[in-house]
C-alpha positions, 0 to 999 in steps of 0.5 A: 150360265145365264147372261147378265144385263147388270152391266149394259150401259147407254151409248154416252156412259160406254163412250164417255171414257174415250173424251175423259180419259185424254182430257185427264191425261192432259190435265196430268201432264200440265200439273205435272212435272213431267217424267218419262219413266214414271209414265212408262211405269204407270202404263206398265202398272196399269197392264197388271191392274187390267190383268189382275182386274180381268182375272179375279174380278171378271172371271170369278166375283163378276163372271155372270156379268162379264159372260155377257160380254163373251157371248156378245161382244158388240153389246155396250157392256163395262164398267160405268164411265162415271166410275171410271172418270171419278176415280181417275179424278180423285187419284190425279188430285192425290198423285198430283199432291205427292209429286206423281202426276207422271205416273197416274198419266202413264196409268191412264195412258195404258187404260186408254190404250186397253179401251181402245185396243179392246174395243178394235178387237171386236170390230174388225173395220178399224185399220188398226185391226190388222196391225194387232192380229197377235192380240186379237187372236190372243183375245178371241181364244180367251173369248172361247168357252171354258178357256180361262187363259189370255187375261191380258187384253193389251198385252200378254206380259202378264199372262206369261209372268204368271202362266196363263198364256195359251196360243192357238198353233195352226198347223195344215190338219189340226188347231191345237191349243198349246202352251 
């Protein structure tokens, strides 16, 4: 499958989200009331749509473009951040208005974390590459052809909630993979 560059981006719109994001989830708590549960169940919330948006989008609607990305993880490849912050926006001003300003900070929590977790995955320096090994090595199997499994970048709940998780088993003489 050939590559796309319909997504390549500038430095500035690939970085963008890492400013906005934070300074949106601030602007979520202060209008707030602030709720724990209604973050922990955005961020829960978010991990479906990052599963579900990874699947059915990325894989099948978007495949050609995303593939660029498989074939070059370095490559400053994504949704524009201009999309991303626009619509953080719009849904803030409508969640704030019906008392769920929590619950679109916790959405933004776990976008936050997708980007930035995902983002270490394939830059090995970060200290925190280390700690997040599991997940790095569900992503690299995911980033092998023909393997459609391990959606889930942040996390693999959903993976195993709907069957499509796989692990790689290192044994002395062979590397299997197995579910």
């Amino acid at each position: 499958m050939a590559a796309s560059n319909k997504w390549l981006m500038s430095s500035f719109a690939y970085y963008l989200d890492f400013f906005t994001v934070p300074l949106l989830f601030v602007a979520a708590l202060l209008v707030g009331p602030v709720l724990l549960w209604q973050i922990a169940a955005g961020v829960l919330i978010w991990s479906f749509v990052e599963y579900a948006m990874h699947r059915f989008l990325f894989h099948a609607w978007y495949r050609r473009e995303h593939w660029t990305h498989h074939l070059d993880v370095l490559a400053l490849i994504g949704i524009s951040s201009w999309k991303t912050t626009a619509t953080f926006i719009a849904l803030l001003a409508l969640f704030q208005a019906v008392g769920l300003a929590s619950l679109i900070a916790g959405v933004m929590l776990g976008y936050l974390a997708y980007i930035s977790l995902h983002y270490v995955m394939h830059r090995p320096e970060p200290p925190l590459y280390r700690l997040m090994l599991g997940l790095v090595t569900n992503h690299d199997l995911h980033h092998q052809r023909g393997v459609e499994k391990n959606f889930g970048v942040s996390s693999p709940l959903w993976d195993h909630v709907f069957g499509t998780y796989v692990r790689v088993r290192n044994d002395a003489l062979t590397q299997s993979v197995e579910s």
